[in-house]
C-alpha positions in Angstrom: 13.6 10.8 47.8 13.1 7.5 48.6 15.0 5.1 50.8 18.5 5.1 49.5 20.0 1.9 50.1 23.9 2.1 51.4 26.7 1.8 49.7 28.4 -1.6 50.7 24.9 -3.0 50.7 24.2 -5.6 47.5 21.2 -5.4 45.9 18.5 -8.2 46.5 17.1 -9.9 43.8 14.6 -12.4 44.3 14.5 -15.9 42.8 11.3 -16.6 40.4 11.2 -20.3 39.7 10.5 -20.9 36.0 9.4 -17.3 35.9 6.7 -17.1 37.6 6.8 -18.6 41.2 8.7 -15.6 43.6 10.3 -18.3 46.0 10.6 -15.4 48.7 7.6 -13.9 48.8 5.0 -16.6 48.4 4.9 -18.1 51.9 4.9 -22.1 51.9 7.2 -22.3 48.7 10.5 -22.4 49.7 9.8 -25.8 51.9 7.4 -26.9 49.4 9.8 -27.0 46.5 12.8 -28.2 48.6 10.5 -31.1 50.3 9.4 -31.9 46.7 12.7 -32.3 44.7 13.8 -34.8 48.6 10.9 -36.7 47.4 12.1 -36.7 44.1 15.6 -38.0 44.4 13.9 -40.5 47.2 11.4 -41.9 45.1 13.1 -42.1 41.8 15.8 -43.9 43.4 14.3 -45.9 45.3 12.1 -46.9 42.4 15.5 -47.8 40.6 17.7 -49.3 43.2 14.2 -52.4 43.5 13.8 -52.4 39.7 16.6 -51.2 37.8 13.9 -49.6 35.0 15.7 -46.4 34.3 12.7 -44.4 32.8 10.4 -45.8 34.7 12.4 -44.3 37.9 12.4 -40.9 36.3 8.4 -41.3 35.7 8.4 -42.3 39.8 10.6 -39.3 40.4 8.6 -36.9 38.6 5.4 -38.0 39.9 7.2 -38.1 43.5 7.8 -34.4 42.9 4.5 -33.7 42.5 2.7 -35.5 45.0 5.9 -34.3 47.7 5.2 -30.8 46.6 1.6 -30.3 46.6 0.7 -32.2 49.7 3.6 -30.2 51.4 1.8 -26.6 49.5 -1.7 -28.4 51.1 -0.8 -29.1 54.9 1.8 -25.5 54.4 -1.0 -23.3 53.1 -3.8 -24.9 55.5 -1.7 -24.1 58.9 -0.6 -20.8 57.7 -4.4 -19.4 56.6 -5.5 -21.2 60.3 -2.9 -19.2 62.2 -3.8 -16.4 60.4 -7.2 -16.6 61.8 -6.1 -16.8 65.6 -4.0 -14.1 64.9 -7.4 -12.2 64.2 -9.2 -13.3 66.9 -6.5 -12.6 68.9 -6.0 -9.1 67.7 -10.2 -8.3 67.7 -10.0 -9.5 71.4 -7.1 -7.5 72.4 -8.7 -4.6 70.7 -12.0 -5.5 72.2 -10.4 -5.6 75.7 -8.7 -1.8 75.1 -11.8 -0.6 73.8 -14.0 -2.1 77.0 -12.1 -2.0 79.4 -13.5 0.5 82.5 -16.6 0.8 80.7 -20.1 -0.1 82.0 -19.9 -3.1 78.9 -17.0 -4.7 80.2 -18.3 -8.4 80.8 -15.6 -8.9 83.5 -16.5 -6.1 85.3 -20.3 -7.7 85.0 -19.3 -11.0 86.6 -17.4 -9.3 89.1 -20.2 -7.1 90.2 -23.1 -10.2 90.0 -20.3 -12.3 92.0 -19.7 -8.9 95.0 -23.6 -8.7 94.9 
């Protein structure tokens, strides 16, 4: 059977925005959108309060969003994909070191001989 949940726990749904974009599980979304629609509200009335243009405001808002939002997915996305890469490093050194370690192709114990020598 598989993993009953219990019974005072509520069930989690997760939040799709217009359908499509899982807010959860898509890493870089949740600040993405939320920095976005900041940038939204800031631009858009900022736009207004300097020239009173109500539609025009809402065009600056809009366009706001989308600027906000994708340069926050960008800089988000990019950092995320670069950690996951010293992550691997990390991980392939660490297993590198296990896997070495005592052997006659362990380059510490090389320098450490050369240096006794």
């Amino acid at each position: 059977m598989a993993a009953a949940r219990e019974p005072h726990e509520p069930e989690k749904k997760s939040f799709k925005l217009l359908g499509i974009l899982d807010v959860e599980n898509i890493p870089c979304a949740r600040e993405s959108i939320l920095y976005g629609s900041l940038g939204s509200v800031v631009a858009g009335l900022g736009h207004f309060l300097v020239t009173s243009r109500i539609r025009r405001s809402c065009d600056v808002g809009v366009g706001g969003f989308m600027l906000v939002t994708l340069g926050c997915w960008f800089h988000c996305r990019y950092n995320f994909a670069k950690q996951r890469i010293q992550e691997r490093i990390a991980r392939e050194g660490i297993k590198n070191k296990i896997l070495y370690e005592s052997t006659h192709l362990d380059p510490e114990r090389k320098t450490a001989s050369s240096n006794s020598s």
